[in-house]
C-alpha positions in Angstrom: 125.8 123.4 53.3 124.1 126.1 51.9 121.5 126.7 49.0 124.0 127.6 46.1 126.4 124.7 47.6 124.4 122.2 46.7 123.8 123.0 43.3 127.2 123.7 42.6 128.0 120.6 43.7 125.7 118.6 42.1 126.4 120.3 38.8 130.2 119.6 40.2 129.0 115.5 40.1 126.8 114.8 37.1 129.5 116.4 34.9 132.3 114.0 35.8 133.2 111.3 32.7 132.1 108.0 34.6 128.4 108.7 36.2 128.2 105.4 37.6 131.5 106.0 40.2 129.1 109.3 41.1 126.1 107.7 42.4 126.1 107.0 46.1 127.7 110.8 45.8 125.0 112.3 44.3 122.1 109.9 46.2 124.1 111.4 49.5 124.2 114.2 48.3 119.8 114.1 47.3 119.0 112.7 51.0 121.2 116.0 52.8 119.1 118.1 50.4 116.1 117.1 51.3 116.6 117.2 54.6 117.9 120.9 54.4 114.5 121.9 52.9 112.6 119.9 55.3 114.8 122.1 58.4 114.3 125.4 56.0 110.5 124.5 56.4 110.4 123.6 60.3 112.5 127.0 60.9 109.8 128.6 58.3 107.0 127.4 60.8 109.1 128.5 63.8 109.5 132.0 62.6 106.0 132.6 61.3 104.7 131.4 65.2 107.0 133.7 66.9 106.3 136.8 64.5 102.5 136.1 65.2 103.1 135.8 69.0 105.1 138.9 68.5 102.1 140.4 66.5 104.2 140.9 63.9 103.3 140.6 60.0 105.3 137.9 58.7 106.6 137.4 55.3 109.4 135.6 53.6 110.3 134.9 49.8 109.4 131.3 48.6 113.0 130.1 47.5 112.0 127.1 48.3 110.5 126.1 45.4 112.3 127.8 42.1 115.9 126.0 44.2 113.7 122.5 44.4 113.2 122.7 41.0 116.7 123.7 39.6 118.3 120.9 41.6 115.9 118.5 40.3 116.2 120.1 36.7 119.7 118.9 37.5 119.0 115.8 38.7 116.4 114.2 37.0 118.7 114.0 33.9 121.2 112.6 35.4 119.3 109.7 37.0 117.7 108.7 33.8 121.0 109.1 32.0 122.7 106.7 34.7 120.0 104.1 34.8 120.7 104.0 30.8 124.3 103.5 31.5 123.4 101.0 34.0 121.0 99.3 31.5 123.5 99.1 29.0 126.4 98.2 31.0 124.3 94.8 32.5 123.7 94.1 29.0 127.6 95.0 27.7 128.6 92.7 30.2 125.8 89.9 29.4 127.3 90.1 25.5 131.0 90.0 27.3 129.6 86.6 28.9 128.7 85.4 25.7 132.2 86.3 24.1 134.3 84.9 26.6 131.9 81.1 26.7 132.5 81.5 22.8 136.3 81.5 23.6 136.1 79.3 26.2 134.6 76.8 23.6 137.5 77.4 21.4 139.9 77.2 23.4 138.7 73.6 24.9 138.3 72.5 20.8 141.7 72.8 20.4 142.5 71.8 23.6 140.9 68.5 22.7 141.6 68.3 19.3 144.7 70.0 18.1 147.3 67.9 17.3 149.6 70.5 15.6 151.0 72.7 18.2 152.1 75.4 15.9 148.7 76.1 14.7 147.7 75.4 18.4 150.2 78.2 19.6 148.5 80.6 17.0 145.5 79.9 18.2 145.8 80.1 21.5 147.7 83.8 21.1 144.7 84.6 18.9 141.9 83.4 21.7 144.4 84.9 24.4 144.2 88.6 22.7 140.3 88.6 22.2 140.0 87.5 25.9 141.9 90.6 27.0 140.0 92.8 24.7 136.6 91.5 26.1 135.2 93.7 29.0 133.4 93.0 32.3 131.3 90.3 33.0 128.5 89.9 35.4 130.2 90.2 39.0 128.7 86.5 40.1 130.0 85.0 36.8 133.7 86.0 37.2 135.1 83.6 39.6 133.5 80.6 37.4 134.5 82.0 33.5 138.4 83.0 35.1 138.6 79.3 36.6 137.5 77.6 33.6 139.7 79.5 31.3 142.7 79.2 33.8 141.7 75.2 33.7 142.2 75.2 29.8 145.2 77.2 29.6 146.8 75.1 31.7 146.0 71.9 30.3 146.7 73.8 26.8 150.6 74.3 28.4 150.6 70.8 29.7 149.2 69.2 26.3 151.4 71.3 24.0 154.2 70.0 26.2 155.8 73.4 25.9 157.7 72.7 29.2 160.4 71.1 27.3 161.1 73.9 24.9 161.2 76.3 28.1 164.0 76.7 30.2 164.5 76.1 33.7 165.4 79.9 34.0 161.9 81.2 32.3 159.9 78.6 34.8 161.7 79.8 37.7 160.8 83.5 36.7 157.4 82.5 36.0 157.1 80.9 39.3 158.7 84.3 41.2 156.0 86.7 39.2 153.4 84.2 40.7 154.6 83.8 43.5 154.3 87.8 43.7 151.1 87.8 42.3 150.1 85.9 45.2 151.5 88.1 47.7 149.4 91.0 46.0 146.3 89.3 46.2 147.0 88.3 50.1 147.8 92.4 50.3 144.4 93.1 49.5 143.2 91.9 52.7 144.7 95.1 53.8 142.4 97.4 51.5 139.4 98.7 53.2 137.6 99.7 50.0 135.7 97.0 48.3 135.8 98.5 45.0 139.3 98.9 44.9 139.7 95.4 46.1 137.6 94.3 43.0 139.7 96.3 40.6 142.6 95.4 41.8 141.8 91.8 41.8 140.5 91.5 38.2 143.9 93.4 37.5 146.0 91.1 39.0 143.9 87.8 37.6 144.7 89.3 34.4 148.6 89.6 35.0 148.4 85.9 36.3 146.9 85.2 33.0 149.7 86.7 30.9 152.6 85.1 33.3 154.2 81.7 31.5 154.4 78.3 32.9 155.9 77.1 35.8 157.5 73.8 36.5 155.6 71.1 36.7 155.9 69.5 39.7 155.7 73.8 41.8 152.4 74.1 39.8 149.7 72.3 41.8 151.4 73.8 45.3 151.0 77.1 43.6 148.0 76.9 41.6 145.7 75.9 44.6 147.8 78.5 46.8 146.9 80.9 43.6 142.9 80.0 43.9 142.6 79.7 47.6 143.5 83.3 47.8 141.3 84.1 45.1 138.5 82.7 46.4 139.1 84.2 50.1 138.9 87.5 48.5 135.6 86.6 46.7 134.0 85.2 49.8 135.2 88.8 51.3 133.5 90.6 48.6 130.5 88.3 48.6 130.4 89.3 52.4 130.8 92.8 52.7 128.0 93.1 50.0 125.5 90.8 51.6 126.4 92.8 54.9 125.6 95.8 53.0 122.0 94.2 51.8 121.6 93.3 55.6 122.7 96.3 56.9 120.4 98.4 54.7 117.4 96.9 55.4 118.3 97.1 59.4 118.3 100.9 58.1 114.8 100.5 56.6 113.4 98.5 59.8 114.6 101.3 61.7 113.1 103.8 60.1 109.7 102.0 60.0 110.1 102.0 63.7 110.5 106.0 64.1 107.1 106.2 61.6 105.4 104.1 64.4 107.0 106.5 67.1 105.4 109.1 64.9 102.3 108.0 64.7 101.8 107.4 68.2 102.8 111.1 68.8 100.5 112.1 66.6 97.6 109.8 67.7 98.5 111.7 71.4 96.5 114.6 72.9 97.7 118.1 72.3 95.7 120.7 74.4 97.5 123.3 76.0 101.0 125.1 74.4 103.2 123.3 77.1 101.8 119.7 75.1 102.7 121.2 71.7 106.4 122.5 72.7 106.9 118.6 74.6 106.0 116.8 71.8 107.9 118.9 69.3 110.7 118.4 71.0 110.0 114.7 70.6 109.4 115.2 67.3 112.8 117.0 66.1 114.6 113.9 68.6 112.7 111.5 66.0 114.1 113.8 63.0 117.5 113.7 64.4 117.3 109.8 64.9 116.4 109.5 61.2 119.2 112.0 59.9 121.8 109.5 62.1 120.1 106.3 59.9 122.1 104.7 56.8 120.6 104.6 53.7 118.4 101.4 52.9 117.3 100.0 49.2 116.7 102.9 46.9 112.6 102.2 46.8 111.9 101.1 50.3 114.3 104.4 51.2 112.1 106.6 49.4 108.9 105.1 50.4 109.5 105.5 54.3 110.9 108.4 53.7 107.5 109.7 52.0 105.7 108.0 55.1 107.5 109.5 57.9 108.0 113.0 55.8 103.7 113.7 55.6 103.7 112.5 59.3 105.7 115.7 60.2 104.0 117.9 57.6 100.5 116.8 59.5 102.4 117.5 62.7 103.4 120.8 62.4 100.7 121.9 60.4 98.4 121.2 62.9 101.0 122.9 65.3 100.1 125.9 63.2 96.4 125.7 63.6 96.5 125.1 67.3 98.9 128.0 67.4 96.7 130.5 65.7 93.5 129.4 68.2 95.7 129.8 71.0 97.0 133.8 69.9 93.3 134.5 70.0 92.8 133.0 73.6 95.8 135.2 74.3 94.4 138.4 72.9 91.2 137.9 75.0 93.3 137.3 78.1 95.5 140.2 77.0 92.0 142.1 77.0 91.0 141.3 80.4 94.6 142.0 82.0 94.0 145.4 80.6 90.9 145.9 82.4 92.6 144.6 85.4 95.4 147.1 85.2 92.7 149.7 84.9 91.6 148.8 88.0 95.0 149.0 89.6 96.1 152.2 88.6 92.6 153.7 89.9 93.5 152.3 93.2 97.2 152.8 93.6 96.9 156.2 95.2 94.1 155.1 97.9 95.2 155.7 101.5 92.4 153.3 102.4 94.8 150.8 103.0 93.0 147.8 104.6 89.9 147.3 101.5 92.5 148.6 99.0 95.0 146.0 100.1 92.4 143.3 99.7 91.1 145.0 96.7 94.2 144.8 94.9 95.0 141.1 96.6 91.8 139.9 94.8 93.1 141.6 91.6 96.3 139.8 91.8 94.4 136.6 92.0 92.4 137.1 89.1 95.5 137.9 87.1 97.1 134.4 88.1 93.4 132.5 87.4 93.5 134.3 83.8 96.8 132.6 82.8 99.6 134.0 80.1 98.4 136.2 77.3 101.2 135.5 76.0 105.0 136.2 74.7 103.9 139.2 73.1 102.0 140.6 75.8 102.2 139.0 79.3 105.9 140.6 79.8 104.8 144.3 78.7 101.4 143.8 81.1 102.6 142.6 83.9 105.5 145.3 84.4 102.6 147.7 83.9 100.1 146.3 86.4 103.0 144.9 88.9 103.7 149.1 88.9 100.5 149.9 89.9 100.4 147.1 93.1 103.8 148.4 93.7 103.5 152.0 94.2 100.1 151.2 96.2 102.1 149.0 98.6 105.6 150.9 98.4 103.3 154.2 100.0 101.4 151.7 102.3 104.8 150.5 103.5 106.0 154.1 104.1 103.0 155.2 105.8 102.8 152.3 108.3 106.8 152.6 108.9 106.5 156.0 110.0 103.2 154.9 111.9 105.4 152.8 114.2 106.7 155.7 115.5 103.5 156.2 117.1 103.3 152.5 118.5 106.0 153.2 120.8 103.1 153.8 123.6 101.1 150.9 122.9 104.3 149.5 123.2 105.0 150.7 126.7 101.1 149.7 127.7 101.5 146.3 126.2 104.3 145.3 128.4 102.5 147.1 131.0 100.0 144.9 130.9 102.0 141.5 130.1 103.5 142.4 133.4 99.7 143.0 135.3 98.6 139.4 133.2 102.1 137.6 134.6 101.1 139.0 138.3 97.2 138.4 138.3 96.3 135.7 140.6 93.7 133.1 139.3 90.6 133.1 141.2 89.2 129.5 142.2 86.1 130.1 140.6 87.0 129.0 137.0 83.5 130.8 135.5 85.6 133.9 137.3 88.9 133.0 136.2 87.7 132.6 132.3 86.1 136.2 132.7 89.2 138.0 134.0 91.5 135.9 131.4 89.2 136.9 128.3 89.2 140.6 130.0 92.9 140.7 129.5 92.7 139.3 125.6 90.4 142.1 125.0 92.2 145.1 126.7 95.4 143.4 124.9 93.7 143.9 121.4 92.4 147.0 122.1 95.6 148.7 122.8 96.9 148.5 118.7 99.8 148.3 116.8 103.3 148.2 118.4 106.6 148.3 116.5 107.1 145.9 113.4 110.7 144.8 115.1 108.7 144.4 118.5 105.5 142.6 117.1 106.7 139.0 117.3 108.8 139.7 120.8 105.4 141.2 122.6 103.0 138.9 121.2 105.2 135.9 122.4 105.4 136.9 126.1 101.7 138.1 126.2 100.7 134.4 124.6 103.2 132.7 127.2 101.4 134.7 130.1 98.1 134.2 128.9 98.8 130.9 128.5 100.6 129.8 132.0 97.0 130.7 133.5 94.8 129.1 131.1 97.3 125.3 131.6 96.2 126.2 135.5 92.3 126.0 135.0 91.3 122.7 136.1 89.3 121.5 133.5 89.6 118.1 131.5 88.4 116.0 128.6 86.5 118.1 125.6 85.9 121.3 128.1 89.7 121.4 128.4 90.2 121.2 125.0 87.3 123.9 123.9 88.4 126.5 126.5 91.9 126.3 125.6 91.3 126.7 121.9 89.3 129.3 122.4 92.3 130.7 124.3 94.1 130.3 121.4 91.9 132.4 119.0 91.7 135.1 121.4 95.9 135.1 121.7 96.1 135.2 118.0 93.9 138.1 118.3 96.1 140.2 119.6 99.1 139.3 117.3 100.5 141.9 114.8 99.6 139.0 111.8 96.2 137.9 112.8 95.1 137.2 109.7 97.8 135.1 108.6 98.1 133.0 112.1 94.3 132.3 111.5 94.9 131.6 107.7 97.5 129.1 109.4 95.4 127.3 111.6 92.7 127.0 109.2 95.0 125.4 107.0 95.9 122.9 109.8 92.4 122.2 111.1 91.6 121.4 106.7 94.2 118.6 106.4 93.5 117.2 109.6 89.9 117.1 108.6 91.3 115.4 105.4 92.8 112.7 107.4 90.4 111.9 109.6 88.0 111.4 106.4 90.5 109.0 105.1 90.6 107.2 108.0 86.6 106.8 108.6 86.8 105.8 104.8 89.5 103.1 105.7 87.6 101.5 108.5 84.3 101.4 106.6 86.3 99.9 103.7 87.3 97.3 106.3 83.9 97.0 107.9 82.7 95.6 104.4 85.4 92.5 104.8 83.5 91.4 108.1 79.8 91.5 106.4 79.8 88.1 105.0 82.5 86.7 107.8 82.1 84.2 110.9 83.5 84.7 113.8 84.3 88.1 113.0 81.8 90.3 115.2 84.5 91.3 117.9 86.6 92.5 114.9 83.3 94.5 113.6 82.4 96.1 116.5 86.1 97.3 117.1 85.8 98.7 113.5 82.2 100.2 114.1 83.5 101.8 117.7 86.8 103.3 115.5 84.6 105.2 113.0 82.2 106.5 116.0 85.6 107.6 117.5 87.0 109.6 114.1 83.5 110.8 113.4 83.3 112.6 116.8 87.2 113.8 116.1 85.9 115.2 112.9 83.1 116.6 114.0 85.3 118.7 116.8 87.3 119.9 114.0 84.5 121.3 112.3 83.5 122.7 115.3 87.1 124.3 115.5 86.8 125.5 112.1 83.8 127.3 112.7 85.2 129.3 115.9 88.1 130.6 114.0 86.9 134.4 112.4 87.2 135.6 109.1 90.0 138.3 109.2 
């Protein structure tokens, strides 16, 4: 609904003839008002944020307010106007009560003490006319007045002993309007609106009223078939009310739940922008829940509706706040990225391409460490700095492409000497052996570059040649194992992608370290079970022998770790 819409359909409301058939109308139509200004406000907020992240100057017309107070200018009349109608409607039908127990004492006087039954007849037409005239009573009174006044008139009929001056043809008709009557009142059960079903019902108790006699010995069968129907529709009006009651304060319970939800949220941490967009989310689910509640008891309604209304305010306003400290952390960033971009475009057209490459790798880190500068910025600065990287790398990449064209004869020499490696026959002396091998690994990496396509290809059969010779040393234990890594360093050498293997192996050697720390920390965690134990000393000195054996593991790593260069 929009802004006009709902005051022309208040206006549309308040101006109908009977006010009190308008309220739950107009009270619906208060709630969806307020919660269109409360949205109105949220998309406010929203707007403002992203015209600030935008750096954009935001302002917007305060409608807000002059549209709050014409619907309420609205409004507040009518309420006060209905709660006077109400007032004096309670109290109409409090006078009705009176007036009716006035007739209802008449008509039992001459009841009980009328002994002429044409002055009885007149006054019994006369009490019958006022009791038509007289309006509503109190809802919980009706059932009681109608049964007591239906009691009298009947005894009235059966004292006046009019059933001898009526024909059998009037009491049969009587009986068949009844009898119809009846059948109304069991139709109701069909009618889904309470209201009508209480209209129609004091309707139809009126037309039973009016209807004549029936016979004498019909009236009892009918009478209590008559009340029991009644009374059935009573106990479903009584029902669907208290249901109602219930139901509505289920409503109000609910809602005191989603205030506790809020407060919980708002009692929660909030300190990055990834927090504050979670948690709003949560909070428009919490809105959403409470737009999909019923209504509850006009006061309680209002009251947890205040409650839960200045939780959101505080929410979002401190949204606001955080928002505006965050812009200027972004600016700063935004600041620094410049300077970093600077950087870049003073390097982009070096052909020094092994410190630029790192140069520019170390810029690219400190661009991730810095973080967003966000929406309005990070996009715009990062095509600009990502063009400097590029067009360094894009001319590195030629450059070396057409390089390859040279490797061609390092190529040849490579598998030249793969083939001289494959050949060479290890000398028994292993001092000897180890000489010649290492000779090989450094002629290998002196030759340079071969083809990108070829690099993999040539380093894997020089590794699996190198390697064949090194298997072939007879050595053992921690010699073995020293030797051959060494081996392994001076292979990776020779590679095309030194740098990365090595990165790779560092890697491995770190979370093996890792382990082997874990474990030592696991055995001396289990060493403290045996302090305080008897019996357990074969146990402990398993334990104690463990550790010695990871701590001489971990030192080897390290060891490792320390032989592997810095390329």
């Amino acid at each position: 609904m929009e802004k006009k819409e709902f005051i022309d359909a208040l206006n549309a409301l308040v101006t109908k003839e009977d006010l009190l058939s308008v309220g739950r109308e107009v009270k619906e139509l208060r709630t969806q008002f307020e919660d269109y200004l409360i949205e109105a406000t949220r998309q406010f907020q929203i707007a403002e944020l992203e015209a600030k992240d935008k750096g954009e100057e935001f302002t917007q017309e305060d409608w807000m307010t002059p549209l709050k107070e014409e619907f309420y200018a609205i409004y507040s009349p009518f309420a006060e106007k209905r709660k006077t109608i109400i007032a004096a409607k309670r109290a109409e039908e409090d006078e009705n009560l009176k007036k009716k127990r006035a007739l209802i004492n008449q008509l039992k006087s001459v009841v009980e003490t009328e002994e002429n039954i044409g002055a009885a007849f007149s006054a019994h037409k006369e009490i019958n006319e006022k009791w038509k005239t007289v309006g509503d009573i109190p809802r919980d009174k009706r059932s009681e007045i109608q049964q007591e006044y239906s009691r009298l008139l009947e005894q009235f009929f059966y004292n006046m002993n009019i059933y001898k001056e009526i024909k059998d043809y009037d009491f049969q008709k009587n009986h068949e309007a009844k009898k119809e009557i009846i059948e109304k009142l069991k139709a109701l059960s069909k009618v889904e609106k309470i209201k009508e079903v209480e209209a129609a019902i004091k309707q139809l108790q009126n037309e039973w009223e009016d209807i004549g006699p029936t016979k004498q010995e019909l009236w009892e069968e009918i009478k209590n078939e008559y009340w029991s129907t009644v009374n059935a529709i009573y106990d479903r009006i009584r029902a669907f009310y208290d249901d109602r009651r219930e139901k509505m304060q289920e409503n109000i319970e609910k809602k005191k739940e989603l205030i506790s939800e809020m407060k919980s949220l708002l009692a929660q941490e909030r300190n990055s922008v990834k927090d504050w967009n979670n948690q709003t989310a949560e909070v428009l689910k919490l809105q959403s829940d409470w737009k999909s509640i019923g209504f509850g008891p006009k006061k309680e309604n209002d009251a947890v509706w205040k409650s839960f209304r200045e939780l959101c305010d505080a929410f979002f306003n401190e949204k606001s706040d955080f928002f505006k400290d965050v812009q200027a952390v972004y600016d700063q960033v935004a600041e620094k990225k410049q300077q970093l971009i600077q950087k870049a475009n003073q390097l982009k057209d070096s052909t020094d391409w092994g410190p630029t490459t790192k140069a520019l790798i170390d810029l690219q880190k400190k661009w991730k460490k810095l973080g967003s500068a966000g929406q309005k910025h990070e996009q715009k600065l990062w095509k600009e700095f990502r063009g400097a990287c590029d067009d360094f790398f894009n001319a590195k990449q030629t450059y070396f492409e057409e390089k390859d064209k040279a490797f061609e004869e390092n190529l040849k020499e490579k598998q030249k000497l793969i083939e001289e490696i494959s050949a060479f026959e290890l000398p028994t002396d292993k001092n000897t052996a180890l000489e010649a091998l290492h000779g090989f690994s450094n002629r290998f990496s002196a030759i340079g570059f071969v083809p990108t396509k070829q690099k993999d290809e040539i380093y894997k059969a020089y590794k699996e040649a190198l390697d064949k010779h090194y298997s072939a040393l007879k050595m053992e234990g921690e010699e073995k194992e020293k030797v051959m890594f060494e081996a392994r360093i001076n292979t990776i050498k020779g590679s095309g992608n030194a740098a990365q293997l090595f990165d790779k192996e560092k890697q491995a050697i770190r979370n093996e370290i890792s382990k082997v720390k874990q474990e030592i920390i696991q055995f001396e965690n289990n060493l403290g079970f045996f302090a305080n134990s008897k019996g357990a000393n074969a146990l402990k000195d398993q334990v104690e022998n463990n550790i010695k054996a990871e701590q001489e593991k971990l030192n080897a790593l390290k060891a490792k770790l320390k032989m592997i260069p810095d390329e």
